[in-house]
C-alpha positions as CSV (number, residue, x, y, z in Angstrom):
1,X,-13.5,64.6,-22.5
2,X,-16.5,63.4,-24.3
3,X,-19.8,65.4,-23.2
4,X,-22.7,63.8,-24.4
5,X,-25.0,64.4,-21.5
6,X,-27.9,61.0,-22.7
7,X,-24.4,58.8,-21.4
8,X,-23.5,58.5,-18.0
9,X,-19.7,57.3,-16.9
10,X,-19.2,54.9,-14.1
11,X,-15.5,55.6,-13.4
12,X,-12.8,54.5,-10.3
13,X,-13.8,56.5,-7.6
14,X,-11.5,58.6,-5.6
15,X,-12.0,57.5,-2.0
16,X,-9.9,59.5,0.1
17,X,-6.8,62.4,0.2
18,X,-4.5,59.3,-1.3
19,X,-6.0,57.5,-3.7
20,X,-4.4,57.3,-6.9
21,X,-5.9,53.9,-8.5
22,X,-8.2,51.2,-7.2
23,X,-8.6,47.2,-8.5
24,X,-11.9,45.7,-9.8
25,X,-13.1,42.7,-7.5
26,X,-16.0,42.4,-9.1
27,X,-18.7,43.5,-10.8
28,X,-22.5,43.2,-9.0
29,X,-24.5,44.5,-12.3
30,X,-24.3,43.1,-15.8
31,X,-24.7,44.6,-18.6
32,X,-28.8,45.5,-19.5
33,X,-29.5,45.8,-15.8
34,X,-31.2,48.4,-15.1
35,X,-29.5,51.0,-12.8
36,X,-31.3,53.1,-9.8
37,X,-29.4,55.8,-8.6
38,X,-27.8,54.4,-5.2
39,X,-27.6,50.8,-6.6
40,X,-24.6,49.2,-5.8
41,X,-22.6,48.3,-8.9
42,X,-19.5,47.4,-8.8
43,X,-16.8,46.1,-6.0
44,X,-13.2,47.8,-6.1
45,X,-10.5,47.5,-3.4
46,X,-7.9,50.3,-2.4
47,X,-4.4,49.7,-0.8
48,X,-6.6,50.5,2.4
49,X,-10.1,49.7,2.1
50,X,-12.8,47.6,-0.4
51,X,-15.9,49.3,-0.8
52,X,-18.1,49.5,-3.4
53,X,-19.1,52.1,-6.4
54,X,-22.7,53.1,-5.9
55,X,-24.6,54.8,-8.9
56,X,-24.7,58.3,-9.0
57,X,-27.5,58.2,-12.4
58,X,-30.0,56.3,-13.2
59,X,-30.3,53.7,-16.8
60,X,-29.6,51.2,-18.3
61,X,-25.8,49.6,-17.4
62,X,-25.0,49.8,-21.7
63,X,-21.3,48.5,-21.3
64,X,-18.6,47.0,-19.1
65,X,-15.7,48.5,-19.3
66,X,-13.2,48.0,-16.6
67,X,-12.2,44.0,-15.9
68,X,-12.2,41.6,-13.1
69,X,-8.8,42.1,-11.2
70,X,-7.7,44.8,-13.5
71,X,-5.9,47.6,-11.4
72,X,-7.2,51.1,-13.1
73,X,-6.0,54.8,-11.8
74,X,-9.0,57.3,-10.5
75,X,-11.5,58.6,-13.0
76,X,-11.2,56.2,-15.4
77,X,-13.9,54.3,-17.4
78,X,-15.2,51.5,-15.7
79,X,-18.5,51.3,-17.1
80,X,-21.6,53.1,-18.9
81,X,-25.1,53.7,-18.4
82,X,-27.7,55.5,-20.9
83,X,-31.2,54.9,-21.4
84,X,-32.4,52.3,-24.1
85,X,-33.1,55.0,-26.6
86,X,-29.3,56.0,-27.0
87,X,-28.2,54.1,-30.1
88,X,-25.2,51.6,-29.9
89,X,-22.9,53.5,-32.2
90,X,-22.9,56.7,-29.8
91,X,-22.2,54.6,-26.8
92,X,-19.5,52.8,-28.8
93,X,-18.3,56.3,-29.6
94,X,-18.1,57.7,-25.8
95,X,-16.1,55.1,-24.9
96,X,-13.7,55.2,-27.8
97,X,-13.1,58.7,-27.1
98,X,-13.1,58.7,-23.6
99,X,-9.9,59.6,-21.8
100,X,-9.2,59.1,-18.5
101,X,-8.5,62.8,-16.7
102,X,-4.7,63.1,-15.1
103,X,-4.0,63.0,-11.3
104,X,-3.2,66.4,-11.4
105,X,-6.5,68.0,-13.2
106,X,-7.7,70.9,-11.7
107,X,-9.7,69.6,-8.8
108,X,-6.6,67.9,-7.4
109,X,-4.8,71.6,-8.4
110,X,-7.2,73.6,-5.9
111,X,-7.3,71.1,-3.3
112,X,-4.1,71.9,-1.6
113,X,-1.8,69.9,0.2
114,X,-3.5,66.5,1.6
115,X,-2.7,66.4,5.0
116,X,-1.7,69.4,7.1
117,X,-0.3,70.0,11.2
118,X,-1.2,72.6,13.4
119,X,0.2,73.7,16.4
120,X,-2.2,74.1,19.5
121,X,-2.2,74.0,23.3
122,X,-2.8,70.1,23.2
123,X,0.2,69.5,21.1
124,X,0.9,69.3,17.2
125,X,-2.3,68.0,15.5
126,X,-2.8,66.2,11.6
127,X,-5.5,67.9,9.5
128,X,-7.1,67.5,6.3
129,X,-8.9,70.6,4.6
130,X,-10.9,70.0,1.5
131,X,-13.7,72.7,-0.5
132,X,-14.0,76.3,-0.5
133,X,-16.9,78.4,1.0
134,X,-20.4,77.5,2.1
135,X,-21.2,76.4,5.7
136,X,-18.0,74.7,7.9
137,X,-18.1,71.6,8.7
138,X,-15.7,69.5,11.7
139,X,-15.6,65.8,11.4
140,X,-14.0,64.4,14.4
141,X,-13.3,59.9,14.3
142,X,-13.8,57.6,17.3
143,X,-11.6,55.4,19.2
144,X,-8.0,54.4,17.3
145,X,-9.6,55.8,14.4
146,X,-7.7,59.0,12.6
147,X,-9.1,61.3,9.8
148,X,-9.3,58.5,7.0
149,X,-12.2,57.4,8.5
150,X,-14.1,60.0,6.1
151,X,-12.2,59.0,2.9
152,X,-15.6,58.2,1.4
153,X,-17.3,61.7,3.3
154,X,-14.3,64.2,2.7
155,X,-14.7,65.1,-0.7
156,X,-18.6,64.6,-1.0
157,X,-19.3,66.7,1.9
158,X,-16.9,69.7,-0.1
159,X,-18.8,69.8,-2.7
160,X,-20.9,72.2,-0.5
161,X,-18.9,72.9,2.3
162,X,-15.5,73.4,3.6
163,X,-14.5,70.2,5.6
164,X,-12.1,70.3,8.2
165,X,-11.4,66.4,9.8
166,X,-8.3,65.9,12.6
167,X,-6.6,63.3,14.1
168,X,-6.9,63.2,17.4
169,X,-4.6,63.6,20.1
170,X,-3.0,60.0,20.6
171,X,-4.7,59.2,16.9
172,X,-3.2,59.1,13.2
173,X,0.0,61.4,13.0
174,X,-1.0,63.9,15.8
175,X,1.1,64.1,19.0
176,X,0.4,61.1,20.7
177,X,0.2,62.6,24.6
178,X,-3.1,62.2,25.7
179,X,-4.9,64.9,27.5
180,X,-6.2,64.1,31.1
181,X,-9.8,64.6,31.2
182,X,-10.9,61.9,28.6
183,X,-14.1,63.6,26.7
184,X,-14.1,66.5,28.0
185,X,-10.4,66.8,27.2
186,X,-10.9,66.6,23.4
187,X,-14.0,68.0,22.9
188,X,-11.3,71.5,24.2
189,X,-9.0,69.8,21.8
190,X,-11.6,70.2,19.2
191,X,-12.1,73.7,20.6
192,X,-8.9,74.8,19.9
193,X,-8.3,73.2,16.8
194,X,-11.4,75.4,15.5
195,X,-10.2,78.5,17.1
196,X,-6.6,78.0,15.8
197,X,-8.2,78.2,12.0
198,X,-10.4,80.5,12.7
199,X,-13.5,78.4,12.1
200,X,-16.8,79.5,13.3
201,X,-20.2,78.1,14.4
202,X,-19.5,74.8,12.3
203,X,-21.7,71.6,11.9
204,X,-20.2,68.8,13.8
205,X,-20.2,65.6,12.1
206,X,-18.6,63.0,15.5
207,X,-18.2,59.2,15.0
208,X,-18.3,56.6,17.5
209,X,-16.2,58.7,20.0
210,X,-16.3,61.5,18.0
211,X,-19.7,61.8,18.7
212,X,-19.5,62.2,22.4
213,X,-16.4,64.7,21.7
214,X,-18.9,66.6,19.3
215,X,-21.7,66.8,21.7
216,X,-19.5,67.9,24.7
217,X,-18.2,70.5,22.3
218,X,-21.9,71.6,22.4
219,X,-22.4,71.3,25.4
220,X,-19.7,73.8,26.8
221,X,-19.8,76.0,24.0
222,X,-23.0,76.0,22.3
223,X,-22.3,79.2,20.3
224,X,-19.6,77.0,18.0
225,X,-21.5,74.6,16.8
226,X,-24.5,75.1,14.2
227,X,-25.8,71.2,14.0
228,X,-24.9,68.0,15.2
229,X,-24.2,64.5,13.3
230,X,-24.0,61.3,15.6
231,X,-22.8,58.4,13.7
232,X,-22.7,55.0,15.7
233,X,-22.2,57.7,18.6
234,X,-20.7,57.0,21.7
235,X,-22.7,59.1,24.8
236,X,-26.1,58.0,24.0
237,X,-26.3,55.0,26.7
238,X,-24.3,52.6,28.8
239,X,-23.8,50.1,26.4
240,X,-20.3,49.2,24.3
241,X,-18.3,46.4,23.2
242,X,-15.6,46.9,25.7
243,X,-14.2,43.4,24.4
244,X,-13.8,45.2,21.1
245,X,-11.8,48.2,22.5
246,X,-9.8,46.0,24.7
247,X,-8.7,43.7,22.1
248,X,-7.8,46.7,19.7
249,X,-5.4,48.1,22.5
250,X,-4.1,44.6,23.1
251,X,-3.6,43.5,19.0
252,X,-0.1,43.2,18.0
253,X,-0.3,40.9,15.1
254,X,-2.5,41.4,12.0
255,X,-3.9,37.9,13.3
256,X,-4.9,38.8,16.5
257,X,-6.3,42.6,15.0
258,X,-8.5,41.0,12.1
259,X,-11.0,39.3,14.3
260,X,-11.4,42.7,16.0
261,X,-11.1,44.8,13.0
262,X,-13.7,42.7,11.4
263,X,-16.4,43.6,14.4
264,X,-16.6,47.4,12.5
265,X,-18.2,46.2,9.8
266,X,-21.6,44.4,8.8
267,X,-19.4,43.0,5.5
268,X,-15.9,41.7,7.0
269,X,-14.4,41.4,3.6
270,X,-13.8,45.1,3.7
271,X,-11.2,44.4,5.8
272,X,-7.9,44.5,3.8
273,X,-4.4,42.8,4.8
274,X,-3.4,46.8,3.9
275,X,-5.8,48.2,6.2
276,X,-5.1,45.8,9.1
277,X,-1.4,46.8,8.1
278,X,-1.5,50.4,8.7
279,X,-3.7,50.0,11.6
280,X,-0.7,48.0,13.3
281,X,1.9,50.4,11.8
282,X,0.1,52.8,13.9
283,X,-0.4,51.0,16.9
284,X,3.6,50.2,16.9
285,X,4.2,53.9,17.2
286,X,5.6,55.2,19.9
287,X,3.5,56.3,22.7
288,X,0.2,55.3,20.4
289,X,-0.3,51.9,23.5
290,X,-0.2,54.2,26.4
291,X,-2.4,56.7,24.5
292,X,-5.2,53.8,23.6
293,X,-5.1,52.7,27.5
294,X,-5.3,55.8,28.8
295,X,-8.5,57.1,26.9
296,X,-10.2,53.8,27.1
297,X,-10.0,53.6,31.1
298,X,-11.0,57.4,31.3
299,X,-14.2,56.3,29.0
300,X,-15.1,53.3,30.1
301,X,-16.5,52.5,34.0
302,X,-16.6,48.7,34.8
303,X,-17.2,48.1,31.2
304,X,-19.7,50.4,30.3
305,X,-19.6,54.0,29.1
306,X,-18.5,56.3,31.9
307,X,-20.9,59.4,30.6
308,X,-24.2,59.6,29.0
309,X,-24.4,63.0,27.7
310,X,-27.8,62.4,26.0
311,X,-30.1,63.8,28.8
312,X,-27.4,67.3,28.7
313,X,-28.0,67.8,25.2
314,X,-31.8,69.9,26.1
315,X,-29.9,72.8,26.5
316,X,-28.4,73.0,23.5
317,X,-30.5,74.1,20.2
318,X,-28.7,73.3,17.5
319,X,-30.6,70.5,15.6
320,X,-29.2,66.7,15.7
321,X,-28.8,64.0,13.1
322,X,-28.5,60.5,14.5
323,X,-27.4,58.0,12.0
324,X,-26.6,54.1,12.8
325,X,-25.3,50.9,10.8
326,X,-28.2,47.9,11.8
327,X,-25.9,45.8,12.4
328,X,-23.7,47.5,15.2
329,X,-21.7,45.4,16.7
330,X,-19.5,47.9,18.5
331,X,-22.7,50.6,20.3
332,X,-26.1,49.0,20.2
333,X,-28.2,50.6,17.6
334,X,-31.1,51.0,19.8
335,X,-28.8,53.8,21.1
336,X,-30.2,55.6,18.3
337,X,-33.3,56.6,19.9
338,X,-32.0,58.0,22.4
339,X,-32.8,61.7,21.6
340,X,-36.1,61.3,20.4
341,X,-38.2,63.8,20.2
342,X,-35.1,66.0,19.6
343,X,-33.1,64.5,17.2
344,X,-33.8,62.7,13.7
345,X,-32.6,59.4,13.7
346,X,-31.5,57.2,10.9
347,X,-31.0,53.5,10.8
348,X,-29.1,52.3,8.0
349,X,-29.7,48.4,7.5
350,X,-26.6,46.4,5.8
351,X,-24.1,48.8,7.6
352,X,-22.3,48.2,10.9
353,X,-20.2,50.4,13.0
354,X,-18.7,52.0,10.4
355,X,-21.9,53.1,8.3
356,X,-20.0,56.3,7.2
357,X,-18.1,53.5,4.9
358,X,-20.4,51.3,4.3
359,X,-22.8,52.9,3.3
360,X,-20.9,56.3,2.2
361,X,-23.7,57.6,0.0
362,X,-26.8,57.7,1.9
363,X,-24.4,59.1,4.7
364,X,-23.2,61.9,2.7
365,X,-27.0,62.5,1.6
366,X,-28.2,62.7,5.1
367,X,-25.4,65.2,6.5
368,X,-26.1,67.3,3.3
369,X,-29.3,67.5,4.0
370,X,-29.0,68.2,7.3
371,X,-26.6,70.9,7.1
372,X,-28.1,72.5,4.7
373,X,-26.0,71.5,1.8
């Protein structure tokens, strides 16, 4: 691997536990453009989600490497970026000599197994477990979301933390019996899942309806958890799409699910025929129907959320992150300021509901900072 620290690599991205090789859509910087770190650079598509690669150094974009519609595995060259002063023939040089890492390096090595099940008292869960040491953090999805959710949060959080993310019961590949008790019922499911690994006070990172699990978790036992994040959180107000969760229970074809898919996200070409495909592989699953029903009619009351736990958060000290997509479609954003004066709040313009995706960098920036990290 070529070292020269003046030359920055834009390579494929690894966005999640399975991700083995992404396609170039297209490319949103030319080069000579000068690069900011954060600047959006260049658009590549998964077998389950297009996002785009976001600039990690700051230059001057010397060369494109990776081509339009050209399918390339993780970590390899897509691009470089040095500053002006770095002559041709060494950038010509780093990428002649540049070779693309294997999928089994060491990082993949040390990771461990991508997906692991536990047993607990609300029935056989999926789990993902990624970094070594530092503070623990819990990320818990929303509504007929499952752990992939964080596929752009997983591995950056790691860096400087040990992650833990589940499926929910009724979610992903966890059982799909639904606990009684809605909210309440999960946030004990998180509960357990934490005591059954032996994970401490631990920062709670909750999204959508993970959000409302996380701060019922804090609520009931404040001791476990060492800071909140609330990301398009559920529990915060009244308001909610209940079209949007109705029509995701109801979907059974990948054209009735796009139109309701799309409503996550500010861009709606992130949504992929393979994304709304394993979305409906999961919803044909046994069980997964009556779980969906079930948890939407304990959450929502007359098409509004059933509990605001905003107002029962003053008793709890740990310190709260709110972070929002602008353009929400599914929880108002205004929802956001709910907890001021005891949370920070973050509104993230160009992202919808699914801001964690979206917008995966700043995200990831804002929990670090938040925890600690």
């Amino acid at each position: 691997m070529m070292t020269d620290q003046r030359i920055k690599p834009v390579v494929m991205p690894k966005w999640g536990l399975s991700m083995a090789e992404g396609r170039i859509t297209g490319w949103l910087k030319q080069p000579g453009d000068r690069i900011a770190v954060g600047d959006e650079i260049v658009e590549v598509e998964t077998d389950k989600f297009a996002g785009v690669v976001e600039a990690g150094d700051a230059g001057i974009l010397r060369r494109v490497v990776g081509e339009k519609d050209a399918i390339y595995p993780v970590k390899a060259l897509l691009g470089v970026i040095a500053d002006p002063e770095v002559p041709e023939t060494d950038v010509e040089a780093y990428v002649a000599g540049y070779v693309t890492p294997a999928a089994d390096d060491d990082d993949d090595e040390v990771a461990g197994p991508a997906y692991e099940f536990l047993d607990t008292a609300a029935g056989r869960l999926r789990y993902a477990r990624r970094g070594e040491g530092g503070e623990a953090v819990v990320l818990v999805h929303g509504f007929g979301g499952d752990l992939d959710n964080w596929l752009f949060n997983i591995d950056a959080l790691a860096a400087k933390a040990s992650v833990y993310a589940l499926d929910l019961p009724g979610h992903g590949q966890s059982t799909k019996t639904m606990p009684a008790g809605g909210v309440a019922a999960l946030a004990g499911t998180v509960i357990a899942f934490m005591d059954a690994l032996c994970i401490g006070p631990a920062h709670l990172v909750g999204h959508s309806l993970g959000g409302a699990i996380a701060m019922q978790v804090a609520i009931e036992a404040p001791g476990r958890v060492k800071s909140l994040t609330l990301i398009g959180s559920a529990g915060l107000g009244t308001e909610i799409n209940a079209g949007y969760l109705a029509g995701f229970v109801a979907a059974a074809s990948r054209r009735d699910l796009k139109p309701v898919v799309e409503q996550l996200f500010a861009d709606p070409k992130l949504v992929t025929r393979q994304l709304l495909e394993d979305v409906l592989r999961y919803k044909r699953l046994d069980g997964v129907e009556d779980a969906l029903r079930s948890l939407s009619s304990q959450f929502l009351d007359d098409g509004r959320q059933g509990g605001v736990l905003a107002p029962r958060l003053e008793g709890v000290e740990a310190p709260v992150l709110v972070v929002w997509g602008e353009e929400d479609r599914i929880i108002p954003a205004a929802h956001a300021t709910a907890l001021d004066g005891r949370a920070r709040a973050e509104v993230i313009p160009g992202a919808g509901h699914m801001v964690q995706m979206e917008k995966a960098s700043r995200v990831n920036e804002l929990i670090l900072g938040h925890i600690g990290g």
